[in-house]
C-alpha positions as CSV (number, residue, x, y, z in Angstrom):
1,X,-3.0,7.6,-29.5
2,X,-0.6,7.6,-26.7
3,X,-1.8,8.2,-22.5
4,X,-1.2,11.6,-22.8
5,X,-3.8,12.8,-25.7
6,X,-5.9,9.5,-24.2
7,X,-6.1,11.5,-20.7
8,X,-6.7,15.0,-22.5
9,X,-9.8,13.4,-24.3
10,X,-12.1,12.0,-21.6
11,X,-14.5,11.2,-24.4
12,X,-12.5,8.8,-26.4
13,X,-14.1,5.5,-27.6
14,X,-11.3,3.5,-25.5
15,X,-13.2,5.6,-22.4
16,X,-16.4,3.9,-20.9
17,X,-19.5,6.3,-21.0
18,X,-20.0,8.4,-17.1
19,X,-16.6,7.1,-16.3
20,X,-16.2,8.0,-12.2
21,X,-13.2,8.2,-10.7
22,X,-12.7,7.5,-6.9
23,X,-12.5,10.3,-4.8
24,X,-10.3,10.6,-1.4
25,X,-13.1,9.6,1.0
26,X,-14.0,6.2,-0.8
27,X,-10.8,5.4,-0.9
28,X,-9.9,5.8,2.2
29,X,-12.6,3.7,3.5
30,X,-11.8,0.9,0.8
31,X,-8.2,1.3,3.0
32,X,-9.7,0.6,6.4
33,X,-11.6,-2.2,5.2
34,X,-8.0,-4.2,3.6
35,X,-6.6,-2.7,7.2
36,X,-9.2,-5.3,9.1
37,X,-8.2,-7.7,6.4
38,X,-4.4,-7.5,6.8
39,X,-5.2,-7.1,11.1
40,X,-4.7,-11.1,12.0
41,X,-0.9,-10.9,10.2
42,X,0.0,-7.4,12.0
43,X,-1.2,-9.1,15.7
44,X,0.6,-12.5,14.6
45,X,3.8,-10.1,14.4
46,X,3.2,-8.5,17.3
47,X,2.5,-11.5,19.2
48,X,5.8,-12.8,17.2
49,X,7.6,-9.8,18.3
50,X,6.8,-9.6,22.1
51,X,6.7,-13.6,23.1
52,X,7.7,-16.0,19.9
53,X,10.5,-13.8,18.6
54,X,11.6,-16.0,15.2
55,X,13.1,-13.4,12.4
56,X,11.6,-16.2,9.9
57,X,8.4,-15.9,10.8
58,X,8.6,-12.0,11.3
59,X,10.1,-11.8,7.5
60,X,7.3,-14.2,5.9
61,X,4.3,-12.1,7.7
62,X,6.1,-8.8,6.2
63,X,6.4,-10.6,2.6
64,X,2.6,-11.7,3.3
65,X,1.3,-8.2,3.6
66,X,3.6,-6.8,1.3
67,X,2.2,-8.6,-1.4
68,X,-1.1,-8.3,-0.5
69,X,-2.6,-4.7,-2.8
70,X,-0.5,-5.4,-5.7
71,X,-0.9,-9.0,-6.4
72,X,-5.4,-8.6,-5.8
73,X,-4.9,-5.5,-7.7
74,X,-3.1,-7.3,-10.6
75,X,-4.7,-10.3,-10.3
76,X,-8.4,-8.6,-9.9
77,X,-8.3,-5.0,-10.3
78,X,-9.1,-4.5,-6.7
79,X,-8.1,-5.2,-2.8
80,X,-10.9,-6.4,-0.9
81,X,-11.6,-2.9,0.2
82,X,-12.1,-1.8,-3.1
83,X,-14.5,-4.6,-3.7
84,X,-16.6,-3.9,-1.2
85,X,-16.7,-0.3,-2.0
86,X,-17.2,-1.3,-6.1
87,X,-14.0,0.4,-6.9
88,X,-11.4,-1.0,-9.2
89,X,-7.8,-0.2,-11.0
90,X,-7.4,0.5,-14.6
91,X,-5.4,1.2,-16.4
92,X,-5.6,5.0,-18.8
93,X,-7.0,2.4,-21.6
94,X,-9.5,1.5,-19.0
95,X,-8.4,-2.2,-19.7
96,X,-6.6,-4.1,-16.3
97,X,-3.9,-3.0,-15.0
98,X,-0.1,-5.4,-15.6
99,X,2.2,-6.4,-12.9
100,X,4.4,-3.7,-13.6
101,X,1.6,-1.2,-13.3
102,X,0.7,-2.7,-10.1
103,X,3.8,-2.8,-8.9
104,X,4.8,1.0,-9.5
105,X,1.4,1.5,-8.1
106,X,2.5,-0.2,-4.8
107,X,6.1,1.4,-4.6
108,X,5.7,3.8,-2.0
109,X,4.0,1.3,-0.2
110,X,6.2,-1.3,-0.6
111,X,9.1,0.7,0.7
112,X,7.6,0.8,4.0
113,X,7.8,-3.3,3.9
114,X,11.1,-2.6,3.0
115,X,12.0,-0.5,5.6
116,X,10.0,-2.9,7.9
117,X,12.4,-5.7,6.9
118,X,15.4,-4.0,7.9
119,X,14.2,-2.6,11.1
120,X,13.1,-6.4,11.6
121,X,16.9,-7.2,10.5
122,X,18.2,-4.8,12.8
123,X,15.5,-5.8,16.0
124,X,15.4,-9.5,15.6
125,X,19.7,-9.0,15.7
126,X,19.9,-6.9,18.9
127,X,20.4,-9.0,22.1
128,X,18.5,-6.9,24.0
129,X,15.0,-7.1,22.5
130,X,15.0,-10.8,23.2
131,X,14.4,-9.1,26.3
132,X,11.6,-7.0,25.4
133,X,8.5,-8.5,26.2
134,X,5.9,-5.3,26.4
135,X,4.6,-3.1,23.9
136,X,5.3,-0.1,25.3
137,X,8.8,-1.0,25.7
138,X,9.4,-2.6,22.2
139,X,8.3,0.8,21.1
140,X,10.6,2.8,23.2
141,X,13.4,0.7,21.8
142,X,12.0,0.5,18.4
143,X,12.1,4.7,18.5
144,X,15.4,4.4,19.5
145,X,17.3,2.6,16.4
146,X,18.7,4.2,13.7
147,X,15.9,2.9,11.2
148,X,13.4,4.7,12.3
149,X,14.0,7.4,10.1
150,X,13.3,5.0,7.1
151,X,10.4,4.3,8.2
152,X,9.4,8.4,8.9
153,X,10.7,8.8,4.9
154,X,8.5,6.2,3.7
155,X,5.1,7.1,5.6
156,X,5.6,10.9,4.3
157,X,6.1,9.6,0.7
158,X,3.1,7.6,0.7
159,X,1.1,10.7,2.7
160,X,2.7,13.1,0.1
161,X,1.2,10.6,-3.0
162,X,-2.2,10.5,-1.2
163,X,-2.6,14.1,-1.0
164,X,-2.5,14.3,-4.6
165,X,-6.2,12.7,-4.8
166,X,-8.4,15.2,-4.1
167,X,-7.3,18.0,-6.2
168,X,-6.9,16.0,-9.0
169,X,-9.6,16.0,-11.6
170,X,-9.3,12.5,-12.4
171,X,-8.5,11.7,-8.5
172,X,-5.5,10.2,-9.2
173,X,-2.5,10.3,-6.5
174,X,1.2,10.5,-7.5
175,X,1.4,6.7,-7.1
176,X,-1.8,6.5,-10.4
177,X,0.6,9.3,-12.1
178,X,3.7,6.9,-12.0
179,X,1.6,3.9,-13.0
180,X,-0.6,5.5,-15.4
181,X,-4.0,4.1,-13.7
182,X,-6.9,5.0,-12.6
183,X,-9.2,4.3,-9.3
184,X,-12.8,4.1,-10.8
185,X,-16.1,3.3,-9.7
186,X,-17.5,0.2,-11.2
């Protein structure tokens, strides 16, 4: 049986009985609670940005939260977010989810890393924000490079993915589509 008749028969044997697939609003709170967890990097890099200023350090917090939802969704089915909501990722056997699914999962947000490591490229580069020692000023300047657009592309993708979740009848967003999986409850 391939994903397609599997997804068109919600009561197939490979399907766990009163199977119940996340909605938006869980989600989204499962999301602020992995935004608290990832918090301590983002202030390290923007206490890195405004006083420290090291492009190492600035790369290896990006890599750090980059890696963060795939590899505890691959490696547990779940961010901490989802684990304290009781959520996890399947896959459409209902089995765990492989690298690769987690990693399609995670594109769109992985191309805001992306785009994050070559706006830090392009900052860390620029005489003048050696200079920069305020927030309100870093983000001036930051508004003012030619990355930002990459940044504006990525946020919509992952907003457009998002907004596939609740119409869906299995609440899946464009992201679950590509990776054929599944948020459910546990």
């Amino acid at each position: 049986m391939d994903n397609n008749e599997l997804l068109d028969d919600l009561d197939h044997p490979e399907n766990p009985q009163n199977v119940r697939f996340a909605g938006f609003w869980v989600r989204v709170g499962a999301s602020m609670i992995d935004f608290f967890i990832v918090l301590p990097i983002v202030g390290l890099g923007v206490f890195n940005a405004l006083q420290y200023k090291s492009l190492t350090l600035a790369l290896i917090l990006i890599v750090l939260q980059s890696i963060y939802k795939p590899l505890m969704e691959f490696k547990y089915g779940a961010t901490v977010g989802k684990m304290a909501t009781k959520l996890k990722v399947v896959s459409y056997n209902f089995k765990e989810i492989t690298l690769n699914q987690s990693i399609l999962r995670n594109g769109f947000y992985l191309l805001g890393f992306f785009t994050s490591l070559v706006t830090n490229f392009t900052l860390f580069s620029n005489p003048e924000f050696l200079e920069i020692t305020d927030m309100i000023k870093l983000s001036e300047w930051q508004a003012q490079q030619d990355t930002d657009y990459m940044s504006l592309a990525s946020s919509m993708l992952l907003t457009f993915s998002i907004m596939f979740v609740p119409a869906d009848l299995r609440k899946q967003g464009l992201h679950d589509k590509i990776a054929q999986t599944f948020c459910i409850h546990k």
